[in-house]
N, C-alpha and C positions, 0 to 999 in steps of 0.2 A: 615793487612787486616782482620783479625782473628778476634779482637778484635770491627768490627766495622758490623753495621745491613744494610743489604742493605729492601726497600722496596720489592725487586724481583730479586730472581738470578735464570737466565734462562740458561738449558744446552742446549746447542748444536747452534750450527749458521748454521743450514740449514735456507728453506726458512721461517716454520714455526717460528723457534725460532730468528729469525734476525724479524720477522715483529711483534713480539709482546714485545722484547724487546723496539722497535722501538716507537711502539705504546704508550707505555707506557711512555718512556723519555718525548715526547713528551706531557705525563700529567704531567710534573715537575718529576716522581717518580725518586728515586734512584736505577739503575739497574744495574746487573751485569752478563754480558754473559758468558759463559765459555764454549768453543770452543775445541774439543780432537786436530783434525789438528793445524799443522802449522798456519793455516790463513781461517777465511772462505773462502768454495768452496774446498780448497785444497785436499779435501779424497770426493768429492761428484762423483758420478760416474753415476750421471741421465743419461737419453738418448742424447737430452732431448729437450724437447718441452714445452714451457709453452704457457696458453693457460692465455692471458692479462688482464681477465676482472676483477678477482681481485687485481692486481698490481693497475688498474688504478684505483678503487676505494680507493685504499690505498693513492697511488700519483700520481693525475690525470698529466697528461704528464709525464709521467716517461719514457717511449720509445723514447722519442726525445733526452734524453742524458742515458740512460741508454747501457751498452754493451750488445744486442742484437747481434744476427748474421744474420739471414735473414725473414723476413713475409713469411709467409706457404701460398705458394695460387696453390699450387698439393698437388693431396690427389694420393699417390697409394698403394693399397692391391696387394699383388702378392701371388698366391696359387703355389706353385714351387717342381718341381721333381729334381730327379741328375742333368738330364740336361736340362729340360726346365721348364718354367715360364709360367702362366697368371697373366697377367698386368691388373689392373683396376683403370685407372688413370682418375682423376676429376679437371677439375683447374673450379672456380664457373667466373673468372673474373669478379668481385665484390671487390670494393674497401673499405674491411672492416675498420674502421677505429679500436682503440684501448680497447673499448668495447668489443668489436665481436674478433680482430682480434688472431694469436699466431704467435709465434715465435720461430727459432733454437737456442738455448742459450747451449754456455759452462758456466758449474754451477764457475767453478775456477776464472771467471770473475766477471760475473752477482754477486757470492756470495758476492765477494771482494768488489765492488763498493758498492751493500745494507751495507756491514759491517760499510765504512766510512759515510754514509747515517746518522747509529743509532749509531756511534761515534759523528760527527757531535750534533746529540738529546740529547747526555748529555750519550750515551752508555759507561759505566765501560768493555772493551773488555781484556779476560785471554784467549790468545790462548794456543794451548800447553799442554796442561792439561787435566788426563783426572780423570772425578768423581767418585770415587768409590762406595760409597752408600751415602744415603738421610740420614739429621740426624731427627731424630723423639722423642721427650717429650710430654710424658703425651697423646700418640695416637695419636699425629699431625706432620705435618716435620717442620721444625724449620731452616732447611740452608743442607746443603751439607757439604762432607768429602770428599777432592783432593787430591791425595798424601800424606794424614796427616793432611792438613790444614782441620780446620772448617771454613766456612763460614756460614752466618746465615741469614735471612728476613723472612719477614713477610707470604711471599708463594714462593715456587718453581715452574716454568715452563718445564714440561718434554718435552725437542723437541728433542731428541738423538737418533731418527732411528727409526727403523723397529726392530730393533733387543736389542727392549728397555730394559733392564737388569734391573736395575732405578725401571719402570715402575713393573716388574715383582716382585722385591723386595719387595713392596711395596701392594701385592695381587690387583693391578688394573688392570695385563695383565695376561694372562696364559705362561707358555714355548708356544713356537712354533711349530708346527705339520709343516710334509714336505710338507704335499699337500697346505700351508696356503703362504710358499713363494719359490721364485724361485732366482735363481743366477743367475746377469747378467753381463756379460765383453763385453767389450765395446772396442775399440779402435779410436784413432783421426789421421783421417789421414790428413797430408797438403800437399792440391792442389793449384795450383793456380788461382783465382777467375774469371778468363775470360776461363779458364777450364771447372771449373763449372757451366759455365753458357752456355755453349756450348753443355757438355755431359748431360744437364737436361733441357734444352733449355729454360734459366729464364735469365731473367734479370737481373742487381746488386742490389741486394737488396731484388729478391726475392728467394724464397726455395722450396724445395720437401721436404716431408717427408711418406717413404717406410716401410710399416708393411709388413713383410712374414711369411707366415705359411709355414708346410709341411719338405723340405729336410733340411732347418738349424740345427733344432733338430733330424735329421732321425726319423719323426715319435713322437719324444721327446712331449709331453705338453709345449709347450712354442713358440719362433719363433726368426727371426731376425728381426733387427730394421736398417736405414740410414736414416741419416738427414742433411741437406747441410748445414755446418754455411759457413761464408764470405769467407775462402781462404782455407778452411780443409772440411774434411766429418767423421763424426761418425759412425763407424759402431759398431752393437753387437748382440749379443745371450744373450734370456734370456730362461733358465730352467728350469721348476722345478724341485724343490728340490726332491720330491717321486717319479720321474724318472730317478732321477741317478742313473746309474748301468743297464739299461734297456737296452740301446744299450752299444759296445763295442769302443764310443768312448767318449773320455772324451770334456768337455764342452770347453776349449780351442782350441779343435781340430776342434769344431765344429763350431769354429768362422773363423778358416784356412780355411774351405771347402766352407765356405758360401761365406767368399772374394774369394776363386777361381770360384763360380759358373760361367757357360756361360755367367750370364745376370748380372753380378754384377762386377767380373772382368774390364769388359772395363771401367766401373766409374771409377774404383781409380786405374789403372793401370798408374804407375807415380812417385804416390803419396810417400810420405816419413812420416814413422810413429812417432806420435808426443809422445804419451800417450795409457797405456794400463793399464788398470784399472778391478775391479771386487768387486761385491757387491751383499748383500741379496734386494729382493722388493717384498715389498706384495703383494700376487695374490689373499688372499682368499673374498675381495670385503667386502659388508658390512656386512656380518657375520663376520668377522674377527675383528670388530669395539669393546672394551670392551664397559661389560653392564654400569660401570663409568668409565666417563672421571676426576674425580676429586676427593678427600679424603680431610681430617683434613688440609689444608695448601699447597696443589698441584693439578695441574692439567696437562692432557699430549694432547699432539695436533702433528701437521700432522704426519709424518711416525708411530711416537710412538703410534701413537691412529690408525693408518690403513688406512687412511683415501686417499686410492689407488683404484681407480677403473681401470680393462680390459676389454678393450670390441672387443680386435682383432684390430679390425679396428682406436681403438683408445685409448690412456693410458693417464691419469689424476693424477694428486696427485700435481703438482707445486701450483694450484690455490685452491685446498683445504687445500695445507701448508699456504698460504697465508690468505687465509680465517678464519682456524683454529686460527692462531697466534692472527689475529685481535681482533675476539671474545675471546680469553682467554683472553687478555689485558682489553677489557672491563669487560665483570669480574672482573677481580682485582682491576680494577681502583671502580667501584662500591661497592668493599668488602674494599678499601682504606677509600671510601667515611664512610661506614658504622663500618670504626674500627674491623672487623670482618673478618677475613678469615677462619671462619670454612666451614663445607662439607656443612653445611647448606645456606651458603651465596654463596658461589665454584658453587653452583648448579646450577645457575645461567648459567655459563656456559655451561653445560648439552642443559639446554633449548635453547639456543641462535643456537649451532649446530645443534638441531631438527628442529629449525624453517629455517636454511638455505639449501641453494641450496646445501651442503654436505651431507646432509641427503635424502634429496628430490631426488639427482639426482641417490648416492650410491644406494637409498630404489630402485627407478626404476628398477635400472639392477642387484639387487640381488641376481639374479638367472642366470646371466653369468659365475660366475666360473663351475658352474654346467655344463654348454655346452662346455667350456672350456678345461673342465676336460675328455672330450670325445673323446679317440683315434683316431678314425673315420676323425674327421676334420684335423688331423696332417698325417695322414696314407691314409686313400682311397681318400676324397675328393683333393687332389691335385694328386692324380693319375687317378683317373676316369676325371676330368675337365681335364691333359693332351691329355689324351688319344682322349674324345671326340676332342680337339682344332686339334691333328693330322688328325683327318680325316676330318675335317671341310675343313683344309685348303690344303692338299696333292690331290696332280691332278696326278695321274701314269696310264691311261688309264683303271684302272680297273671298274669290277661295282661297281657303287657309295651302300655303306651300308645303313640303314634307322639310323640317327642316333639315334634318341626317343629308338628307339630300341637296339640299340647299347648301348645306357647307360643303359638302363633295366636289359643287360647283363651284364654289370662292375657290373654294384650295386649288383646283385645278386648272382655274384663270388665272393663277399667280405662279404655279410650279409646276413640273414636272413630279412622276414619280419616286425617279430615281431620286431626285433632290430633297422630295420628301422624305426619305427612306433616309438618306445623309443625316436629313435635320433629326429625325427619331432617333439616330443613332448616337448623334453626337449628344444629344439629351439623356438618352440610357447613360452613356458611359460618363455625362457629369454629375450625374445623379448615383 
């Protein structure tokens, strides 16, 4: 293998680097993936929700045989104390089709199936292996070093996480700052399917998916996550990373408390745990995006390039992996076209991201981590929103409180004005 050029050796078989592999075979090139797991999906630890619309511009009906677990048509945010919850649950009952629509997906599957897709394509698949640096002549990279092995082509694809090392080597990512990502564990519980369709009251086929703020973290920057696939549920915590140490409980603890909560418990009480996993995910949004995506001979896409937006109420990054891979393939296929893989022809790429809904959507809410990053919303507001919801609905003969006023009072045992004033502000301007 040493001895032979591939057109394109791509690392990592998430979703970004399975779809530009992909991409590519499928222009005749010579490609070679190179996968650290056992198999793709095998070490992927998404939530995880993908959101279809670029799948289907990749391969229009791919949901009809693709391993999917259920169409999302509940939306609920829960703002949650020790012991109680606000629920704010949305089902649109609109039959989106595959454009529009998303889905519960386990990545161990979902990746498995893409893998045979772009084997199928003509994909060269090396599981097992993992890369240890880029090799680089004359200021350009030139192939990969695996264990000792050199391999070589014409450009490398960086798609190996969040926690791109590859990509750092290389001065196109910085190290990582704590506040830029969070840790998330995750667990897969199996229920059985007429279960779950009972305690979330859907039908076969379709799903919930549950963002919490507030008591998963104690307070923490981050929250809990559940998502119904077909006969199991995922639950997890994700953290950040610059508030570890802040409370006295550690981040696996905090995924114990959150399955025992009052309003979480009854779903998977039953349940038999299938899988327990943990992993870094980018929180810092489109600041966190490097100023290049591309050098002498590479270029890096979804997790490795950041390309994760939060917005609370909703977490993206499967269809910008997908989207990423796409456009880096063309890229390369045009720098094929042109004999040229320097940074100058790579560029290309650059531009193709600016001009997509990845940029568009990231540049939008780029000032979300900011609001994010605001104690307030993990600490007061799911206790002041309890507090109010107790006296809304508690009938004990007494006199009834004014409530406007009653929250006047929370708010102002917790903050000041001026602070106040900060927090509305930083929320106008992420909004």
């Amino acid at each position: 293998m040493s001895e032979e050029k591939f057109d394109a050796i791509v690392v990592g078989g998430g979703l970004a680097g399975l779809t530009a592999a992909y991409c590519l075979a499928q222009a005749e090139m010579e490609v070679l993936l190179i996968e650290r797991g056992d198999f793709c999906g095998s070490k992927n630890v998404t939530g995880g929700r993908i959101y279809t619309h670029s799948m289907e511009k990749l391969m229009p009906g791919f949901a009809k045989e693709a391993p999917l677990e259920r169409k999302i048509t509940k939306e609920r945010i829960a703002l949650m104390t020790e012991t109680g919850a606000l629920n704010i649950e949305y089902a649109s009952g609109k039959d989106d089709d595959d454009s529009t629509a998303s889905y519960s997906v386990l990545r161990s599957k979902f990746d498995k199936w893409f893998a045979e897709k772009a084997e199928e394509a003509g994909v060269m698949m090396v599981p097992g292996i993992r890369v240890d640096e880029c090799l680089i002549e004359d200021g350009k990279v030139v192939g990969i070093n695996a264990g000792g092995e050199e391999m070589y082509a014409d450009v490398v694809i960086l798609a190996d996480g969040v926690n791109s090392l590859l990509s750092q080597q290389l001065g196109l990512k910085k190290e990582l700052e704590p506040h830029q990502v969070a840790v998330g564990c995750k667990e897969v519980i199996q229920l059985d399917e007429e279960v779950i369709n009972q305690r979330f009251n859907v039908k076969n086929g379709e799903g919930t998916a549950v963002l919490v703020a507030g008591d998963p973290t104690l307070g923490n920057i981050g929250g809990g996550f559940l998502y119904t696939n077909k006969d199991s549920i995922s639950i997890g915590i994700v953290a950040t990373c610059s508030d570890i140490g802040r409370v006295d409980v550690s981040i696996p603890d905090m995924l114990e408390r959150f399955k025992n909560h009052p309003s979480v418990e009854p779903l998977i009480t039953g349940g038999v745990p299938l899988e327990y996993s943990a992993h870094l995910v980018p929180e810092g949004g489109f600041n966190m995006i490097p100023e290049k995506l591309y050098a002498d001979g590479v270029l890096i896409c979804g997790d490795a390039a950041a390309f994760v937006v939060n917005l609370g109420y909703a977490v993206r990054g499967m269809d910008f992996a997908v989207e990423s891979g796409r456009l880096a393939a063309e890229a390369v296929i045009k720098a094929k076209e042109a004999g040229d893989f320097s940074a100058r022809t790579l560029s290309l790429y650059q531009q193709l991201v600016e001009d997509s809904f990845i940029y568009t959507d990231m540049k939008q809410y780029r000032n979300f981590p900011k609001l994010l990053e605001r104690h307030e919303i993990f600490n007061d507001v799911p206790e002041i929103a309890d507090m109010i919801m107790d006296k809304l609905f508690r009938v004990d003969g007494r006199k009834p409180v004014s409530l406007p006023m009653f929250a006047v009072d929370e708010i102002a045992k917790r903050t000041t004005a001026q602070k106040l004033l900060d927090l509305v502000m930083v929320a106008l301007d992420a909004l």
